[in-house]
TORRO-680922 format. One record per atom (N, C-alpha, C): x negated, y, z negated; residue in three letters. Coordinates in nm, 2 decimals, padded with zeros to 4 digits, always signed. Layout:
BEGIN
<<X, Y, Z>, 'ALA'>,
...
! end
This chain:
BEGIN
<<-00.86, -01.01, +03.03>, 'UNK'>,
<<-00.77, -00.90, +03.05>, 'UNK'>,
<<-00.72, -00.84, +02.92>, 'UNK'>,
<<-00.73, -00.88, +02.81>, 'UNK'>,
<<-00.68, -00.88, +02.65>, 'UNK'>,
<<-00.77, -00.78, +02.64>, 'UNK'>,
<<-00.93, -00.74, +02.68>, 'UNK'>,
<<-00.98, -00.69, +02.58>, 'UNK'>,
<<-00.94, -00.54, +02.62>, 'UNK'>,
<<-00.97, -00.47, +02.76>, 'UNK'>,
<<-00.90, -00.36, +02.78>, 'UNK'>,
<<-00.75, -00.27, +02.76>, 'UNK'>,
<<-00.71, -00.36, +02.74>, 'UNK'>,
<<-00.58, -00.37, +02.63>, 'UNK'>,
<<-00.56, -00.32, +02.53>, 'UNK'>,
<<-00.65, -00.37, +02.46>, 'UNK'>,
<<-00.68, -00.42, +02.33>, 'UNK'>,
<<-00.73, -00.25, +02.29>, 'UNK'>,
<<-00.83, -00.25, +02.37>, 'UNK'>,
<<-00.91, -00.10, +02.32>, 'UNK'>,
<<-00.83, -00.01, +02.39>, 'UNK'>,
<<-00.78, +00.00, +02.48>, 'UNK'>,
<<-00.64, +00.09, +02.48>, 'UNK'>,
<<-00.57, +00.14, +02.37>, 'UNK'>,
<<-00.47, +00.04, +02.29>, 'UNK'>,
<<-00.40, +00.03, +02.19>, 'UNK'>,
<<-00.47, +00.11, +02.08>, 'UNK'>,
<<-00.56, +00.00, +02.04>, 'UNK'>,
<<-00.68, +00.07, +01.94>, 'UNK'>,
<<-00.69, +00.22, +01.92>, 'UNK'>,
<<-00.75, +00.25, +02.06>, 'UNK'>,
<<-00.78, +00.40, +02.08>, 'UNK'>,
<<-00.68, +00.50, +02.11>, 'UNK'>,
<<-00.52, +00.46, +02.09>, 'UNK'>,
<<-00.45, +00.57, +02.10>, 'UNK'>,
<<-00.40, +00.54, +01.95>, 'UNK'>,
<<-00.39, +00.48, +01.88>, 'UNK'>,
<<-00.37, +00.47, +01.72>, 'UNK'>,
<<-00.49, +00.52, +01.63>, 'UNK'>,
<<-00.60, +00.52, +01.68>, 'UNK'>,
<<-00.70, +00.57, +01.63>, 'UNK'>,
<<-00.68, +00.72, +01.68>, 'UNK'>,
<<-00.70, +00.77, +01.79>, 'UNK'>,
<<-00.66, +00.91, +01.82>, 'UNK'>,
<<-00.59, +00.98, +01.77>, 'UNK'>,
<<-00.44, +00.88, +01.77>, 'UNK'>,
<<-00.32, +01.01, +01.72>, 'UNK'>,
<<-00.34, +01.02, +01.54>, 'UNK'>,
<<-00.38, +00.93, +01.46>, 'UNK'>,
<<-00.47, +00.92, +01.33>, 'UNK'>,
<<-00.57, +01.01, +01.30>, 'UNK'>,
<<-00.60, +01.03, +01.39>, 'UNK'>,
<<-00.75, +01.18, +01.34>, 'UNK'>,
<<-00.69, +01.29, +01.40>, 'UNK'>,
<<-00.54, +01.31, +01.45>, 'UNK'>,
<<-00.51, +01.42, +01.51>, 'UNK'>,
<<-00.40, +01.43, +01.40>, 'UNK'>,
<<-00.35, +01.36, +01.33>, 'UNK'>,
<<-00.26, +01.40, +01.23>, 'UNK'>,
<<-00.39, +01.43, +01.10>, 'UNK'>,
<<-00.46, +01.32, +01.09>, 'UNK'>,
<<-00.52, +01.41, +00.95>, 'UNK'>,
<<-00.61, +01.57, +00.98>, 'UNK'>,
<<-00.62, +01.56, +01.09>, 'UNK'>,
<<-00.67, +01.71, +01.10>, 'UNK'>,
<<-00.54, +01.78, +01.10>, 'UNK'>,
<<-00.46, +01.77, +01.12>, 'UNK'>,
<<-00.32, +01.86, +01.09>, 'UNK'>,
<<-00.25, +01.91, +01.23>, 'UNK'>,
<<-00.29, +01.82, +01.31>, 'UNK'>,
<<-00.24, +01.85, +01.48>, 'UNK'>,
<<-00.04, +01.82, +01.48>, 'UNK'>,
<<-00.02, +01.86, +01.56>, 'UNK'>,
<<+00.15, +01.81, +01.57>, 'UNK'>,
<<+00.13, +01.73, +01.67>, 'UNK'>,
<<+00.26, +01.72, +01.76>, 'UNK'>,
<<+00.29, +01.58, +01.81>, 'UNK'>,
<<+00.20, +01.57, +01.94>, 'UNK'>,
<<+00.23, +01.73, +02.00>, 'UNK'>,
<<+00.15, +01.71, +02.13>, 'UNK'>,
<<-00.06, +01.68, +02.07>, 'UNK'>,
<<-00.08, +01.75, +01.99>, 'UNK'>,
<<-00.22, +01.73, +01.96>, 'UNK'>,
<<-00.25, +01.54, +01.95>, 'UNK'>,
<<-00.12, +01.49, +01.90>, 'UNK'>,
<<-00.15, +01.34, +01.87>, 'UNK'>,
<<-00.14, +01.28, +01.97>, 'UNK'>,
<<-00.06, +01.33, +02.08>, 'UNK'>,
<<-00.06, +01.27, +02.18>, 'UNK'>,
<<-00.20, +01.30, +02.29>, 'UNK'>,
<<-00.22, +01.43, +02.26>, 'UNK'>,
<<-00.32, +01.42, +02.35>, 'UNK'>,
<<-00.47, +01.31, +02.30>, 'UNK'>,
<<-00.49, +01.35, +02.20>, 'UNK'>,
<<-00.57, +01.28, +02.11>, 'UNK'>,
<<-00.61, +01.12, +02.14>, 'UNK'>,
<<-00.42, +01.08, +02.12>, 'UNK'>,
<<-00.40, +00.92, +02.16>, 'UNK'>,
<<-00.50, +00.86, +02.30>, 'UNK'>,
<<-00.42, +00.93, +02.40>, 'UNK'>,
<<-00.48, +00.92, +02.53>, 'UNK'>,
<<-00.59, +00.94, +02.55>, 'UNK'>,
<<-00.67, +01.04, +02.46>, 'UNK'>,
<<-00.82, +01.07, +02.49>, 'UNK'>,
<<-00.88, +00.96, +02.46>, 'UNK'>,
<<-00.86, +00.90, +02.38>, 'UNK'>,
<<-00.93, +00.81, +02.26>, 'UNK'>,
<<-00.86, +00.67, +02.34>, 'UNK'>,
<<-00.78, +00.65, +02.41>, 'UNK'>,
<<-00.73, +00.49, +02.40>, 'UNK'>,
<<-00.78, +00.51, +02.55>, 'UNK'>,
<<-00.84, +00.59, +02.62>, 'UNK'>,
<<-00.90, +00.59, +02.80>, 'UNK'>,
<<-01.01, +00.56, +02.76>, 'UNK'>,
<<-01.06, +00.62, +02.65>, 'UNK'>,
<<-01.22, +00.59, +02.59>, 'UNK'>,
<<-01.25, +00.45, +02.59>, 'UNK'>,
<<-01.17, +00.40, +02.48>, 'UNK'>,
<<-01.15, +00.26, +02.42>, 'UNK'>,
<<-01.17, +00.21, +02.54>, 'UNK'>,
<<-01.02, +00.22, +02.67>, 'UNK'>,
<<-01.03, +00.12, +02.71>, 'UNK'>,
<<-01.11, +00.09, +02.83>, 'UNK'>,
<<-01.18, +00.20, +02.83>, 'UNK'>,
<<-01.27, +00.17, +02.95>, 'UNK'>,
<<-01.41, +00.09, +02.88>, 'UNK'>,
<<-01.42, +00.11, +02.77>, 'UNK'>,
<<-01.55, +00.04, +02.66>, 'UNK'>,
<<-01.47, -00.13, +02.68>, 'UNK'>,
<<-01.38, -00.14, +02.69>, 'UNK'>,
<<-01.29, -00.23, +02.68>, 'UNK'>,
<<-01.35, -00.37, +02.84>, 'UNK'>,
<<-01.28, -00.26, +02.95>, 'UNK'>,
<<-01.30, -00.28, +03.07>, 'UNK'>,
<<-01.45, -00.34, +03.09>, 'UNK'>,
<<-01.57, -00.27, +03.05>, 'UNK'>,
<<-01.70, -00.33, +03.03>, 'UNK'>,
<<-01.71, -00.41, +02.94>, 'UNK'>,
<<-01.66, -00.42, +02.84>, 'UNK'>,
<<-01.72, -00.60, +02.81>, 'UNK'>,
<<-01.63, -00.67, +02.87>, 'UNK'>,
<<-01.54, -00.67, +02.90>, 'UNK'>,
<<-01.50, -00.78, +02.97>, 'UNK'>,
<<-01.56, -00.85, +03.10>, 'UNK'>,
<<-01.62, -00.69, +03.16>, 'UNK'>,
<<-01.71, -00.74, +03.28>, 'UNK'>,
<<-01.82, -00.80, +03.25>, 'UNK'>,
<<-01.86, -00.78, +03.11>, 'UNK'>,
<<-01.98, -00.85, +03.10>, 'UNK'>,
<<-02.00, -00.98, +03.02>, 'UNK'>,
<<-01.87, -01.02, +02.94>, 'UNK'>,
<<-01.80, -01.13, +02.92>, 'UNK'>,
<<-01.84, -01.24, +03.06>, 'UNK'>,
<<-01.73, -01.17, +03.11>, 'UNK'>,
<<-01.70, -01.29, +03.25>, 'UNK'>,
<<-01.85, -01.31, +03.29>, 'UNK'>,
<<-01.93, -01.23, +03.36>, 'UNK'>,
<<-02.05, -01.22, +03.40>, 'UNK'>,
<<-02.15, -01.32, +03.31>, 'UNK'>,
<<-02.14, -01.30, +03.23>, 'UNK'>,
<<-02.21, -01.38, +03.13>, 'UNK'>,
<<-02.16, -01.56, +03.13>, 'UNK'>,
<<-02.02, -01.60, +03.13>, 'UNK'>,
<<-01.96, -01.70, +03.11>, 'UNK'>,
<<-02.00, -01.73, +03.27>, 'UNK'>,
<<-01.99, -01.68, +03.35>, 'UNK'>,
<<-02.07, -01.83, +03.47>, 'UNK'>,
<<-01.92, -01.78, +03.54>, 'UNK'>,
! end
């Protein structure tokens, strides 16, 4: 359950970070955040599935 989390987190701190150095304000970072941490955590969501799957 940690890892889709995980890449959640990840990918809204990585998002709103490439939306400030490109020079975006708060709503750009926010949207940014959310783009990037739905990404994450769906990349997230699949290994986990394939974790478990794997582990028996």
């Amino acid at each position: 359950m940690i890892l889709p989390l995980t890449g959640l987190l990840i990918g809204a701190i990585l998002g709103a970070w490439r939306a400030r150095r490109h020079g975006g304000g708060a709503a750009d970072m926010a949207q940014w955040g959310a783009a990037h941490g739905v990404a994450l955590g769906v990349v997230g969501l699949f290994l986990l599935l394939l974790v478990s799957r794997l582990a028996g």
